[in-house]
DRENSE-38401 format. One line per field, with one value per residue (C-alpha): y, x, z. Coordinates in nm, 2 decimals, decimal comma. Layout:
BEGIN
north <- (Y ...) $
east <- (X ...) $
up <- (Z ...) $
***
This chain:
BEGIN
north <- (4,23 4,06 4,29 4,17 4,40 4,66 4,58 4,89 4,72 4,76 5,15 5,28 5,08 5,19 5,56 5,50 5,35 5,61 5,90 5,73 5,71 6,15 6,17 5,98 6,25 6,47 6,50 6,27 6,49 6,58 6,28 6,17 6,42 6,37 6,02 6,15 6,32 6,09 5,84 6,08 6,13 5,75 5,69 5,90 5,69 5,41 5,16 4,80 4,88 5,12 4,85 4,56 4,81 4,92 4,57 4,48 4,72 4,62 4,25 4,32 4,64 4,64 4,75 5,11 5,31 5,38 5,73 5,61 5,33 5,60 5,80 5,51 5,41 5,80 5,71 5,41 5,51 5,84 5,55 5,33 5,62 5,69 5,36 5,44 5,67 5,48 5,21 5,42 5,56 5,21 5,05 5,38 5,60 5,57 5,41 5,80 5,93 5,65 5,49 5,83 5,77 5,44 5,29 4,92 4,79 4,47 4,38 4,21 3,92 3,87 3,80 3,59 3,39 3,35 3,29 2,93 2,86 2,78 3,09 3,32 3,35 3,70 3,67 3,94 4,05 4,31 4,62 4,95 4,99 4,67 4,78 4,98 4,73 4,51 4,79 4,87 4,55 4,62 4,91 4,57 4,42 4,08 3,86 3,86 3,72 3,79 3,60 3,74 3,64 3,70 3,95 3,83 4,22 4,11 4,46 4,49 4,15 4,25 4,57 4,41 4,10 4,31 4,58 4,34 4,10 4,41 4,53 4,16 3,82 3,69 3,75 3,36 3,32 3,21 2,84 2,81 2,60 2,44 2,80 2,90 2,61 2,68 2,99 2,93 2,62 2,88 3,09 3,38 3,57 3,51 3,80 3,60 3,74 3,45 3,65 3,65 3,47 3,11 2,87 2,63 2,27 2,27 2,57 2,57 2,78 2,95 3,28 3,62 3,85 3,57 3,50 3,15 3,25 3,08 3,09 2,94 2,72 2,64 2,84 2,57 2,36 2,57 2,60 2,24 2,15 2,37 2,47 2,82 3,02 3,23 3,59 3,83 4,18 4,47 4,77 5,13 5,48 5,73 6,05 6,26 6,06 5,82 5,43 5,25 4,85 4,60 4,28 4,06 3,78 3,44 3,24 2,98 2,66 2,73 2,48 2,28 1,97 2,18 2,38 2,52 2,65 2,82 3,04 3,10 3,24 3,45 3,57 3,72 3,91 4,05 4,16 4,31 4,52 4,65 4,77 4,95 5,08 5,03 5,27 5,12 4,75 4,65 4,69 4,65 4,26 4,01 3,87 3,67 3,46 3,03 2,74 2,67 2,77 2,61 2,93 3,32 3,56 3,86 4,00 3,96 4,31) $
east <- (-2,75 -2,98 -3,12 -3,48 -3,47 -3,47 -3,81 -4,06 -4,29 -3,97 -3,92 -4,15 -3,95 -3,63 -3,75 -3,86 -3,57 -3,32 -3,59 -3,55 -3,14 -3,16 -3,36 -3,15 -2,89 -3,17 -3,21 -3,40 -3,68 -3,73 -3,76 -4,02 -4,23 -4,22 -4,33 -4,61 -4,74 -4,73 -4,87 -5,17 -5,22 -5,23 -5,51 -5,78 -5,73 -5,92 -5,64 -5,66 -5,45 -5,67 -5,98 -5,70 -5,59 -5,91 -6,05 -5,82 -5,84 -6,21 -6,12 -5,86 -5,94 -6,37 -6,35 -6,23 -6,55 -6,53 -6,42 -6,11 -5,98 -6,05 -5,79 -5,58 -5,58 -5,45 -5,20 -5,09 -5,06 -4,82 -4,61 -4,60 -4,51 -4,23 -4,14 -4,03 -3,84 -3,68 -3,61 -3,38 -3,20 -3,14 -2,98 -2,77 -2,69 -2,34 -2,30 -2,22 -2,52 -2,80 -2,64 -2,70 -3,11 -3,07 -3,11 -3,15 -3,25 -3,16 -2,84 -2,71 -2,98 -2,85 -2,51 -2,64 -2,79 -2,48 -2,25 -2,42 -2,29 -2,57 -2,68 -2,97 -3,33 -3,40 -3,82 -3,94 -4,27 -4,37 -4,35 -4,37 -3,96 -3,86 -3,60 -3,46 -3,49 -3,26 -3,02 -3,01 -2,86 -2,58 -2,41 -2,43 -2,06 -2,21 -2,26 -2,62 -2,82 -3,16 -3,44 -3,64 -3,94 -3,90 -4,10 -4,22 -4,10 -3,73 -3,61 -3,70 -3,58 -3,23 -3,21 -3,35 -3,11 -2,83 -2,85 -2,98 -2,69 -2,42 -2,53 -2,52 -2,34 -2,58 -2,97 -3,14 -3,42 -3,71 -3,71 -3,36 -3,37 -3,05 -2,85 -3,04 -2,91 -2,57 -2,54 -2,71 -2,47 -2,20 -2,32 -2,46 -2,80 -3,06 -3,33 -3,66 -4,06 -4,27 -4,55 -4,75 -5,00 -4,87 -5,03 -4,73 -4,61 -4,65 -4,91 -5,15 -5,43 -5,37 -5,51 -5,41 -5,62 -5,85 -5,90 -5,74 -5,52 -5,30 -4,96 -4,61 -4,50 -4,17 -3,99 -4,00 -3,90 -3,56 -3,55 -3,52 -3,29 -3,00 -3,05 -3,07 -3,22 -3,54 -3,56 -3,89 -3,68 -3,99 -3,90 -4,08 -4,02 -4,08 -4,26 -3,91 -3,80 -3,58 -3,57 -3,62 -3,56 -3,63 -3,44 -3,62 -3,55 -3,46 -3,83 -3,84 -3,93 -3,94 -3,96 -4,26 -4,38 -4,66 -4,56 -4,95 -4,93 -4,58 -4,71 -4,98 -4,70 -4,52 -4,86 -4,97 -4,63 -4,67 -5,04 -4,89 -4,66 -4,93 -5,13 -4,82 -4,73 -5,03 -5,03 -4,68 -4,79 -4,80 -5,22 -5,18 -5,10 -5,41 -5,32 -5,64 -5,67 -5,76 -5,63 -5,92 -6,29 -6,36 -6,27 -6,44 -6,35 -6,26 -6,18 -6,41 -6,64) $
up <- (7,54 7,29 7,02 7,14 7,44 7,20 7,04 7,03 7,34 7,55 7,43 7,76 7,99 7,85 7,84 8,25 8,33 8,14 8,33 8,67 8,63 8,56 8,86 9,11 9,20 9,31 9,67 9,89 10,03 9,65 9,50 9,80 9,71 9,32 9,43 9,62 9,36 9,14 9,35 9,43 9,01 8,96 9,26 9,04 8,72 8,62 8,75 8,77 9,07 9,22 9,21 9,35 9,60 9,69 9,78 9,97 10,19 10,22 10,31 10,54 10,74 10,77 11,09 10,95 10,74 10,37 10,42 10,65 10,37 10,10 10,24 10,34 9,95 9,85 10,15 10,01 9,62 9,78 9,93 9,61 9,39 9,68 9,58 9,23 9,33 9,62 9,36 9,14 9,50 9,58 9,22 9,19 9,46 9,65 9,96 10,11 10,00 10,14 10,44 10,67 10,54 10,74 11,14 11,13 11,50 11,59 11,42 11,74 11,65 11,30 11,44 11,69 11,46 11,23 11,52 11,52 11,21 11,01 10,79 10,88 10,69 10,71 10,66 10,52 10,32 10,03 10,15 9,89 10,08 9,95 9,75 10,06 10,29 10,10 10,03 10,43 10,51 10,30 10,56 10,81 10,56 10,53 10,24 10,20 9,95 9,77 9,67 9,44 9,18 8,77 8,61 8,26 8,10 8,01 8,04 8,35 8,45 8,30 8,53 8,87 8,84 8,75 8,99 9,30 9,22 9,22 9,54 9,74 9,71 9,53 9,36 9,35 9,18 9,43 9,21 9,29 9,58 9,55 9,53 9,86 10,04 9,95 10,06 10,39 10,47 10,37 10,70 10,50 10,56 10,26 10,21 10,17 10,11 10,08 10,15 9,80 9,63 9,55 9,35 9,27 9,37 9,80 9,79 10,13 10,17 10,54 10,70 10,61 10,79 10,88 10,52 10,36 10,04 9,86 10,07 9,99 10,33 10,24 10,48 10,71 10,48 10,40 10,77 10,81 10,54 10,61 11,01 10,92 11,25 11,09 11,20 11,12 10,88 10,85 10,72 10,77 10,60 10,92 10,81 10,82 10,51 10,65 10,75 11,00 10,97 11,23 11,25 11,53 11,70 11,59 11,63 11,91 11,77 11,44 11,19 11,37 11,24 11,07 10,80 10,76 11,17 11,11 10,82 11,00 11,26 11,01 10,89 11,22 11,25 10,92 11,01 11,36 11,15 10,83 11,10 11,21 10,89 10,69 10,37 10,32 10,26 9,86 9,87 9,48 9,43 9,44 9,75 9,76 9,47 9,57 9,46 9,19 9,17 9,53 9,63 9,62 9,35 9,55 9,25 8,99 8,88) $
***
C-alpha cells in the first residue's frame, strides 16, 4: 500500500471505513435503521446533495406537488443512508449471513441467455442497492463480472476495487473495453450501469424522463461486438428489509442499427422501474448536465 493513502485528507475516509467494518456484524434490521436515521439527519443540512436531489425530483416527477416530492426526498436520503450500511453488508458479511436476505426472479433468463454461448450483458442502472444487487448475483455460482467507474478519492478506490474484485471474476474498469469483451466471448455475465451522465468520446444526448442528457450509447455497441444477448437487472429493497432482484428478458432486437433509439429503450425501462421504486433511485448525481453551453443549466443557483 503506498504511504500516500495515508495522508491526513484520507484520515476521514479511513476512520469511515474502519467505523463501517465494526458495524457490519450487527444485525440487518439494525443497521437499516441506523441508515435511516442517518439518512433523515443528512436531508436537513445544507447539502449540495439535498439541492441535486431535490431538483431532480422537480424535473422528473412535476406531476406530483411540492409537499409529495418533499417527502419523497426524506424517502430517498433514508434509502441512501440504507445504502452505507448495505455497502459495508455487502464487502464483508459471509455468504450464510446475506444470501437468506435475497430472492432474485428470473434466473432461468440469464441461463438462457448463456446457453447460446455468447456471454450475457446484465443492464443495470444506479440504484441506492447497487452494491446488493451485484452481491445477489453471486448465490446464482457464475463467473460474473463488474463494470464499474473510478472515484478520484484513492482510498476509496483501493477498497471498492478490492472488495468488488474478491467477491466476482473480475471488476473492469468501465474504459476497459478490451477486458469486457473477453470475458463476454468467454460466456460470462458482465454487470453493466450505463445509466449516468456521460460526456466522453460517443456521448448522445437522448431522453430521460422526456429530458435530453448526456447518455453513454455504447451498449449496443458491446452488444454487437461480442453477440452477448442484453438482459434489463433492477433491483428493489421491499419494506420488510430484504431484496428482491429482477432479471428480465433477453431484449428482442437489440442492438438496432440506432444506437440513440436503443438507449432510448433502456431508458424507458429504467423510468418503468423508478416509478416503481422511486425513493430508491440515486436522486443525488447530476443526471442532467449537456454536452456544452447549448444546453440548460438545471443546476445552476
Amino acid at each position: 500500500m503506498s504511504l500516500r493513502l495515508l495522508a491526513p485528507r484520507y484520515w476521514l475516509t479511513w476512520f469511515g471505513l474502519g467505523l463501517l467494518r465494526m458495524l457490519e456484524p450487527l444485525p440487518m434490521p439494525l443497521l437499516q435503521w441506523f441508515g435511516k436515521w442517518l439518512g433523515r439527519v443528512a436531508r436537513v443540512l445544507p447539502l449540495t446533495f439535498v439541492r441535486i436531489a431535490r431538483r431532480n425530483l422537480e424535473l422528473c416527477m412535476p406531476e406530483l406537488s411540492k409537499a409529495e416530492r418533499e417527502r419523497l426526498l426524506t424517502q430517498h436520503f433514508e434509502s441512501v443512508g440504507i445504502a452505507l450500511f448495505e455497502t459495508a453488508v455487502a464487502w464483508w458479511a459471509t455468504a450464510k449471513r446475506i444470501d437468506p436476505f435475497f430472492d432474485v426472479i428470473g434466473i432461468e433468463h440469464l441461463h438462457a441467455a448463456l446457453a447460446k454461448g455468447k456471454g450475457a450483458i446484465l443492464l443495470s442502472a444506479h440504484f441506492t442497492t447497487l452494491e446488493m444487487s451485484g452481491r445477489a448475483l453471486l448465490q446464482l455460482n457464475l463467473p460474473l463480472n463488474i463494470m464499474y467507474r473510478p472515484t478520484k478519492n484513492e482510498v476509496m478506490e483501493r477498497f471498492l476495487a478490492r472488495n468488488r474484485a474478491h467477491h466476482c471474476r473480475r471488476a473492469i474498469r468501465r474504459d476497459d473495453v478490451r477486458t469486457l469483451i473477453t470475458a463476454l466471448k468467454a460466456n460470462e455475465p458482465v454487470w453493466y450501469a450505463p445509466d449516468q451522465a456521460y460526456r466522453n468520446k460517443g456521448a448522445q444526448m437522448v431522453p430521460f424522463f422526456g429530458i435530453p442528457c448526456a447518455s453513454n450509447t455504447a451498449t449496443s455497441r458491446l452488444a454487437k461486438m461480442s453477440g452477448a444477448a442484453v438482459l434489463p437487472y433492477f433491483p428493489e429493497r421491499l419494506p420488510n428489509g430484504k431484496y428482491r432482484m429482477h432479471i428480465l428478458p433477453a431484449l428482442e432486437n437489440f442492438p438496432s442499427n440506432d444506437a440513440v433509439a436503443d438507449t432510448t429503450r433502456f431508458h424507458h425501462l429504467i423510468e418503468a422501474h423508478i416509478r416503481k421504486v422511486p425513493a430508491q433511485y440515486l436522486w443525488i448525481h447530476r443526471r442532467f448536465k449537456g454536452l456544452g453551453k447549448d444546453y440548460p443549466n438545471y443546476y445552476s443557483r
